[in-house]
N, C-alpha and C positions, 0 to 999 in steps of 0.2 A: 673533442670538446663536449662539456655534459650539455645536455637536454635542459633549456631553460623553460621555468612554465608553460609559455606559450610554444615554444619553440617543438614540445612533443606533437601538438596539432598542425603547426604552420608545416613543418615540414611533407608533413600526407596532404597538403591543399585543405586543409578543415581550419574555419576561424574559430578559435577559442570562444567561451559566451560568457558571461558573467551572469549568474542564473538566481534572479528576483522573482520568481512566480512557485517556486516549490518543488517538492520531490517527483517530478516528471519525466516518467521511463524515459519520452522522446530527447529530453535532454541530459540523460545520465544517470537520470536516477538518485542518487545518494553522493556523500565524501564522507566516509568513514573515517570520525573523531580518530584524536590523537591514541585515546584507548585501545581503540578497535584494531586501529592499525598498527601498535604494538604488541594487543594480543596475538592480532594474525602474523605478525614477526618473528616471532618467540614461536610459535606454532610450527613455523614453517623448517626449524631446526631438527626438530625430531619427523618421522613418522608414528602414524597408528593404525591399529586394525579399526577399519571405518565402522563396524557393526558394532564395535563395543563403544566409540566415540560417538555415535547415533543414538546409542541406548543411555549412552553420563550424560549426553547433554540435553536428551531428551527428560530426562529424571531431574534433571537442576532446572528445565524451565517449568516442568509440571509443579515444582515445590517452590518455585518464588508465586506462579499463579494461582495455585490453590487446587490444580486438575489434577485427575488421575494419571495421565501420561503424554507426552507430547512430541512431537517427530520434526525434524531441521527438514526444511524443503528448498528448492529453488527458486523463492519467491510466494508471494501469494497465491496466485496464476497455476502454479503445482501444485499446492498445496491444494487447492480446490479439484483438480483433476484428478488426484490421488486419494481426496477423499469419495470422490464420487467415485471411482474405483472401488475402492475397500469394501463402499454400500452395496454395491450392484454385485462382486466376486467374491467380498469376505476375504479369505485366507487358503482359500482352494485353489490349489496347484494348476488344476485343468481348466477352470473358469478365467483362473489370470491369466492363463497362457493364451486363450479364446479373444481375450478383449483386442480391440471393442466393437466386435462379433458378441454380441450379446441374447443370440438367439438360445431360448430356452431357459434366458433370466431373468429376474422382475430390472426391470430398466429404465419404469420411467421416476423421474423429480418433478415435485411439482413447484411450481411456483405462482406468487402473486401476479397475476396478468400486468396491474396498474404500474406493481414496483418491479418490471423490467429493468436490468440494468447491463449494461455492453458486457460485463464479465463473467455475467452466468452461464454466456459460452462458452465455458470452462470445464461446468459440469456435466455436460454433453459431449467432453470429447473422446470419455472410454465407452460410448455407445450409448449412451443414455439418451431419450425423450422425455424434450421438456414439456410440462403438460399445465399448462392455465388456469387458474381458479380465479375466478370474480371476474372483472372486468377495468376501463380504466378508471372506473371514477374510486376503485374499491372492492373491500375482499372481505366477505363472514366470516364468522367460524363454521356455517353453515357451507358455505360455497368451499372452504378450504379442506371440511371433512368430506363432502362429495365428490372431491377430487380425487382421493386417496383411493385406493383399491389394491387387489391382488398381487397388482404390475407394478406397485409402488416402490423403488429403493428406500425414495429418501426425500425431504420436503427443503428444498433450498431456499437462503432469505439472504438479503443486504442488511447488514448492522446499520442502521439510518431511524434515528430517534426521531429527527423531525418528522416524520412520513407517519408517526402513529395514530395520530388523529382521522387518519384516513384508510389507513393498512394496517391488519396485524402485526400486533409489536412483535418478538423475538418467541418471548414468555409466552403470547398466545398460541403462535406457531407450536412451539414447542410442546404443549399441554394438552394443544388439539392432536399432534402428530403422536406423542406418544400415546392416545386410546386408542392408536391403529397400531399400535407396535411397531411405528417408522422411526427412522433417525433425523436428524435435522442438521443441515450443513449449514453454517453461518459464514459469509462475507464478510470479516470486520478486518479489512486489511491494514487501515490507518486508526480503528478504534483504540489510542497508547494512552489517551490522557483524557482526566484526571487519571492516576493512577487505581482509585477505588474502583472506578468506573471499567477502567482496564481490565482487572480482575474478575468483577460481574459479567463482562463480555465473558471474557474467556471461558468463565464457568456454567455459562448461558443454555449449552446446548452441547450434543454429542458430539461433534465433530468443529471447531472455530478455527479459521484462518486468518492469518497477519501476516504483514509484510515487514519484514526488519527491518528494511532502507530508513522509516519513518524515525529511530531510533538509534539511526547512526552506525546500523551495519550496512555492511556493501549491498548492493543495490539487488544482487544477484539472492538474495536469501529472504526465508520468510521461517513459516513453522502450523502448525497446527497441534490443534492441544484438545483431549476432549475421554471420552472414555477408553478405559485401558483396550477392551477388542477390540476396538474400531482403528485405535492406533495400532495396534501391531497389524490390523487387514493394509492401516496403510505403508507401512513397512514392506512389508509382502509384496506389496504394489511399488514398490519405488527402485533403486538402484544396485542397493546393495540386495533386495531378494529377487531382484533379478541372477548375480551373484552369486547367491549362499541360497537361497531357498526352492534351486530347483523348478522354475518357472519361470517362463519366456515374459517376463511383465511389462510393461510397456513404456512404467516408470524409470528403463533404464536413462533414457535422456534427461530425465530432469536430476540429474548427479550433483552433486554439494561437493568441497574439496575442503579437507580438513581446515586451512586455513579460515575458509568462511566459516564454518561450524564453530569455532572458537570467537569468532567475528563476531558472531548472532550470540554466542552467550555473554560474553563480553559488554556489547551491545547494551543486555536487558538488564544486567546487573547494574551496568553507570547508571541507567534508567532508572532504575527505582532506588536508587543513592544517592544521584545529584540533589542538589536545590531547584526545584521547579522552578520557585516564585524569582529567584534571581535569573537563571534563565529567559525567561521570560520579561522580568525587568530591561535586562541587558538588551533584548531585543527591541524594547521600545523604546530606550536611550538611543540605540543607532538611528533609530525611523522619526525619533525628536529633534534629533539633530538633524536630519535631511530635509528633515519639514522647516526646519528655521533657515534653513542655507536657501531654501529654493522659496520663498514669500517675497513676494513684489515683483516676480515673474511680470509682464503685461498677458501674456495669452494663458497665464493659469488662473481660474477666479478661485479658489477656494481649494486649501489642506484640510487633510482630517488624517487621524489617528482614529481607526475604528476597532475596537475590542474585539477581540475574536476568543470564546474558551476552550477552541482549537489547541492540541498540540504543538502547532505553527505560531502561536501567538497572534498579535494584533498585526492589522497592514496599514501602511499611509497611502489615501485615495487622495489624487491628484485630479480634481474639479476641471476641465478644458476649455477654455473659450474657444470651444469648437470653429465658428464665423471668424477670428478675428485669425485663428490660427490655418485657417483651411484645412483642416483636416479633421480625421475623427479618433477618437484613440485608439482603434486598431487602428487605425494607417499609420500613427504615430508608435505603439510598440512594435509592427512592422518595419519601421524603420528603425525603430534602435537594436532590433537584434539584425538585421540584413544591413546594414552600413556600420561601417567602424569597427576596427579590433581592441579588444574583444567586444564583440555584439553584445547586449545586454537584453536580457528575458523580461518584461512586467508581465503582469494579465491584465486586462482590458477588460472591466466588469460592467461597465455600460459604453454607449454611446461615445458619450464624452468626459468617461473617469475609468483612469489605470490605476493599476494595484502593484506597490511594491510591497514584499515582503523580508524579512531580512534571517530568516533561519536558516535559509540557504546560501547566504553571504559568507564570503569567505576576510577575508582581513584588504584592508583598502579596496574594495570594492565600492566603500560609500562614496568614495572621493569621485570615481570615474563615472558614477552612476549621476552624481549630481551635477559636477562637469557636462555632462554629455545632454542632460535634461536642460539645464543653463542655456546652452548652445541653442540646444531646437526649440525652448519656448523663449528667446527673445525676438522682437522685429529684428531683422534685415536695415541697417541706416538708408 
C-alpha cells in the first residue's frame, strides 16, 4: 500500500505539522518547488564527476550574481565554516590537513561585539578565535581597525541593514578591513530578495554565504560566492579536496550529492525568472482570505495584514483577547502545533498577537489552518 502524505510520518510515531511560521531548520527546513524537484529527478538518472559539477555550477551561480566564482555547500552553516577555513589555511595541503589545530596560523575573526549573532559559531569551528571590537551599544571604524592585527584571518559580519545606524554596515567593514589586507566573511543567509539587492550582497565582500532552502532548494544546500582564491581555498577545504587534493580537510562532512547541486541551481535560476510581484500577490490573496474567514471570532479583537519587504512576503497578525481567551499566544501556537494532526506552526510575535505566514503553505492547508483557529477562538456554549 503507497505512503499517504501523512502516513510517511504517522507511521515512525512523528505527527505531521502544517508549517505557518517559515523556513525553520527545526521544522524541516524547505519543500523544494515543483522545478527543483524535477531538476533533482532528471539528475538523478545520469551520474557525474562531482569536481567538474562543483566547478559548472559553481561558474553559473558566479554569472547570474555578478561574482567572480562561487562553490555549492551544505547549507549556509558550511558554507561559513569552509570559508573561515579557506581564510585561516588558504589552499595549503599541510595547513588543511592541521585544521582546526591552528597553531602556527593567523586564526583569529574579528567581529562586532554588539552584532553577536548564534551563528557566528560557525566560524570558529576550523579553529578560529573570535575576537570583539566595540561593545554593545556599538562599533567604530576606530575600534574595528584596532582590532585587527597580525593574527587576524578574516573580519566576520551578519547581512542585517537594519542594525546600521548602530553597527558598521557591510561596506564599512569591508573598507576598513581591506587597509589591513583582511578578507571579510558575510552572513547573508536569507539576504534573496529584492533581486537587485540580492546581487549587491553577493558582491558586497570576499567571501558571502546563502542558504538555498530560502529559494526553494532543499533544505540541505546553500553556496558561497565571493573572489576567485578564496573560493578555490574553499574547495580545497570541502569534500571533494578532501577526495582529489590530497589533503585530510575537514570539509569532508559537509558533502553535497549531485542531486542537490542541480537543486540549488535550478533553485536560483526560477529565482530570478519568476514574477516576484505575483508571488507575492498570490501570497496575500491566501492570507486575505483567512483574514475574512476568521472576523467576528468573540476572543480575536483585531486582523491585520502587515507588509513585510521580506522575501516571505507580508503575514496576517491575529490581535488575542488574551482575558477573554485565557491564554496568551504562545500558549495558544503551543497548542496548535502539540494537539491535533497535523499540528500547525504560527509565530507568536507578542504577547497576545500570532503570525501566520503563508510562503510555506502548501495547497489546503488554509482550510485546516482556519478550521482549527475557528475551533480554539470561539466560547465553549
Amino acid at each position: 500500500m503507497a505512503d499517504t502524505d501523512d502516513s510517511v510520518y504517522t507511521r515512525l510515531g512523528v505527527r505531521p505539522i502544517i508549517n505557518a511560521a517559515g523556513n525553520q531548520t527545526v521544522f524541516g527546513g524547505s519543500s523544494p518547488s515543483d522545478t527543483v524537484r524535477q531538476a533533482m529527478e532528471t539528475a538523478n538518472r545520469r551520474w557525474a564527476v562531482m569536481e567538474k559539477l562543483m566547478e559548472g555550477s559553481g561558474d553559473y551561480i558566479a554569472g547570474v550574481l555578478g561574482v567572480e566564482s562561487a562553490y555549492v555547500t551544505s547549507g549556509c552553516a558550511a558554507a561559513m565554516v569552509l570559508s573561515a577555513a579557506a581564510c585561516i589555511a588558504g589552499s595549503d595541503p599541510d595547513k588543511i590537513a592541521r585544521l582546526p589545530n591552528t597553531t602556527g596560523m593567523s586564526a583569529e575573526i574579528v567581529v562586532q561585539k554588539g552584532q553577536r549573532w548564534r551563528y557566528d559559531r560557525n566560524l570558529s569551528v576550523p579553529g578560529a578565535t573570535l575576537v570583539e571590537a566595540g561593545d554593545d551599544d556599538g562599533c567604530t571604524r576606530e575600534q574595528l581597525a584596532g582590532a585587527i592585527g597580525p593574527s587576524t584571518a578574516a573580519v566576520g559580519i551578519k547581512a542585517l541593514p537594519e542594525t546600521e545606524d548602530t553597527f558598521l554596515s557591510v561596506a564599512d567593514v569591508v573598507a576598513i578591513a581591506h587597509e589591513h589586507g583582511v578578507p571579510v566573511i558575510v552572513d547573508a543567509a536569507s539576504q534573496i530578495y529584492p533581486l537587485d539587492y540580492f546581487r549587491r550582497t553577493a558582491q558586497s565582500a570576499d567571501l558571502v554565504c546563502f542558504a538555498a532552502k530560502y529559494m526553494g532548494a532543499s533544505h540541505s544546500t546553500g553556496f558561497v560566492c565571493g573572489r576567485h582564491d578564496l573560493i578555490e581555498a574553499v574547495a580545497a577545504q570541502g569534500f571533494i579536496g578532501f577526495e582529489t587534493g590530497g589533503a585530510q580537510s575537514m570539509g569532508r562532512g559537509f558533502k553535497v550529492d549531485r542531486q542537490n547541486v542541480i537543486g540549488a541551481v535550478a533553485a536560483l535560476e526560477a529565482w530570478f525568472t519568476m514574477n516576484h510581484e505575483d508571488r507575492l500577490l498570490g501570497y496575500d490573496a491566501r492570507l486575505s482570505d483567512m483574514q475574512r474567514r476568521l472576523q467576528g471570532l468573540s476572543h480575536l479583537q483585531e486582523t491585520r495584514l502587515v507588509p513585510s519587504t521580506a522575501f516571505s512576503g507580508s503575514g496576517l497578525h491575529l490581535l488575542l483577547d488574551t482575558e477573554a481567551l485565557g491564554k496568551t499566544a504562545h500558549q495558544l501556537a503551543n497548542e496548535l502545533l502539540n494537539t491535533g494532526t497535523p499540528g500547525i506552526r504560527v509565530g507568536a510575535v507578542a504577547d497576545d498577537t500570532i503570525r501566520i505566514g503563508a510562503h510555506t503553505l502548501q495547497e489546503g492547508d488554509d482550510e485546516i489552518i482556519v478550521a482549527r483557529l475557528r475551533e480554539l477562538l470561539t466560547p465553549e456554549p
